[in-house]
C-alpha positions in Angstrom: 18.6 -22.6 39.4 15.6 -24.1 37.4 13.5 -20.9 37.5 17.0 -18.6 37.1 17.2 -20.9 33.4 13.8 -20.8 32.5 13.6 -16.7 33.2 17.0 -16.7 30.7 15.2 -18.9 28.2 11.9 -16.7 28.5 14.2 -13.3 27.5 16.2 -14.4 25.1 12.5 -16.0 23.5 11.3 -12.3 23.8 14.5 -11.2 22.7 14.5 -13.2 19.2 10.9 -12.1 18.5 12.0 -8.8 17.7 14.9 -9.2 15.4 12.1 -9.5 12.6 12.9 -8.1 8.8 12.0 -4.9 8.6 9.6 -3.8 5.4 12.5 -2.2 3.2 14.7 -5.4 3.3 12.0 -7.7 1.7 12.2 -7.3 -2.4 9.2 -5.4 -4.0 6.6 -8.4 -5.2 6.3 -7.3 -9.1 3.0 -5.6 -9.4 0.5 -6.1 -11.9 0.1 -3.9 -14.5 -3.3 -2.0 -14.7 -5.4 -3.0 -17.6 -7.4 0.5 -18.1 -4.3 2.4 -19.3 -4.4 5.2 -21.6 -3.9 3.2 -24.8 -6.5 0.2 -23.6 -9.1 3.4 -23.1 -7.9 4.6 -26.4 -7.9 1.1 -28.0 -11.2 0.3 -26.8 -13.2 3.7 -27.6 -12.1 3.1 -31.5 -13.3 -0.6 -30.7 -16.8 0.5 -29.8 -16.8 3.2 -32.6 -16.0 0.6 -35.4 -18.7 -1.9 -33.7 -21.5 0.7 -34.1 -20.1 2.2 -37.3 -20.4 -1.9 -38.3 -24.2 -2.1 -37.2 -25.1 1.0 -38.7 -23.4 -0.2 -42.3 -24.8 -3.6 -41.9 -28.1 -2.5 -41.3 -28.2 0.2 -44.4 -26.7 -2.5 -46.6 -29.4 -5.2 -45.5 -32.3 -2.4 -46.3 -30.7 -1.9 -49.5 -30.9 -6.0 -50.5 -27.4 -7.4 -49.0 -27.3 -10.1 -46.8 -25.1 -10.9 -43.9 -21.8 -13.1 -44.9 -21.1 -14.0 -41.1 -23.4 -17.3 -40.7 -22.9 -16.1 -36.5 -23.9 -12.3 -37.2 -27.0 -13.5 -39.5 -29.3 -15.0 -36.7 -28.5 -11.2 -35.0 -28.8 -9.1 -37.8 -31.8 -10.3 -39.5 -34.2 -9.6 -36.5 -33.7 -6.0 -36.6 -31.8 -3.4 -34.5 -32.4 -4.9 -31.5 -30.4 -8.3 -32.3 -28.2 -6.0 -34.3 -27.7 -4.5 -30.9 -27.3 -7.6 -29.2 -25.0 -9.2 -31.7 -22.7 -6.1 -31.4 -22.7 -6.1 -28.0 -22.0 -10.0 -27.9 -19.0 -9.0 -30.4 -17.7 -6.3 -28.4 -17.8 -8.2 -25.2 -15.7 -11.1 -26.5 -12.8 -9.1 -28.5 -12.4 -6.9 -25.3 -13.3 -10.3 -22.4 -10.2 -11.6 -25.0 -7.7 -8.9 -24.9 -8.6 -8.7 -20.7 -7.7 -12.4 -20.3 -4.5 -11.9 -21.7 -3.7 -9.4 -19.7 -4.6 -11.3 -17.0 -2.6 -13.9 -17.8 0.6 -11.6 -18.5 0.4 -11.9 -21.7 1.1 -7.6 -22.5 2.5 -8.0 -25.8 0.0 -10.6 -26.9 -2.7 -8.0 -25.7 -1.6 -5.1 -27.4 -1.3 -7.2 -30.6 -4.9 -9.2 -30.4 -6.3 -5.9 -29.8 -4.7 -3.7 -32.6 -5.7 -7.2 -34.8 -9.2 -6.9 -33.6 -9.3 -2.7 -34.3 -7.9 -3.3 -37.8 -10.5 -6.5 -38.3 -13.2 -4.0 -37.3 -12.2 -1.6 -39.5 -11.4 -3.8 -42.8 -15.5 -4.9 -42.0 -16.6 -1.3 -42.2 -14.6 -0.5 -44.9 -16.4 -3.4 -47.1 -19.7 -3.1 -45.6 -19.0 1.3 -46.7 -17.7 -0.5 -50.5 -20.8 -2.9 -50.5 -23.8 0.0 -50.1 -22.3 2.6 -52.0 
């Protein structure tokens, strides 16, 4: 009788094993959204345009007798265009290492705004530094 109760046990053990939840009962986990999307590619391509369009301005007007008004920028921009380069790069990295952590953080509409701030920013500065040499 013992072995006749432990055999029923056993089965309906097997048994319960396989009443598991199949894969289209469980809720889709919400998905992240991928940060290289057509506008980020977009956004950041003007991004590295205005950057270099902001070296190559700030370099013309510093041959020409300006100086650099960003006291960060200076130490960069005085040493030539290699800590021109470096300073851009520096730039660049931050706005963008910015704009990534708040998508990271699920912060989209936060991202999309910082970013067009940062683009317009960007532009205003080559727009002066354009003003300033002419």
């Amino acid at each position: 009788m013992k072995f006749l109760f432990f055999i029923l046990l056993l089965s309906v053990a097997v048994q319960a094993q396989s009443f598991t939840a199949s894969s289209s009962a469980l809720p889709d986990a919400p998905g992240q959204r991928p940060f290289w999307t057509v506008e980020n590619k977009v956004n950041v391509s003007i991004l590295a345009g205005l950057v270099a369009a902001d070296a190559v301005t700030t370099q013309r007007g510093l041959n020409q007798g300006l100086r650099e008004v960003n006291p960060i920028m200076r130490a960069f921009v005085t040493r030539g265009a290699a800590g021109e380069a470096a300073g851009s790069a520096l730039g660049f990295g931050a706005a963008v290492g910015v704009v990534y952590l708040l998508h990271r953080s699920h912060h989209y509409k936060a991202e999309r705004i910082t970013m067009r701030l940062i683009v317009a920013g960007e532009g205003a500065f080559v727009a002066n530094n354009i003003i300033a040499i002419r």
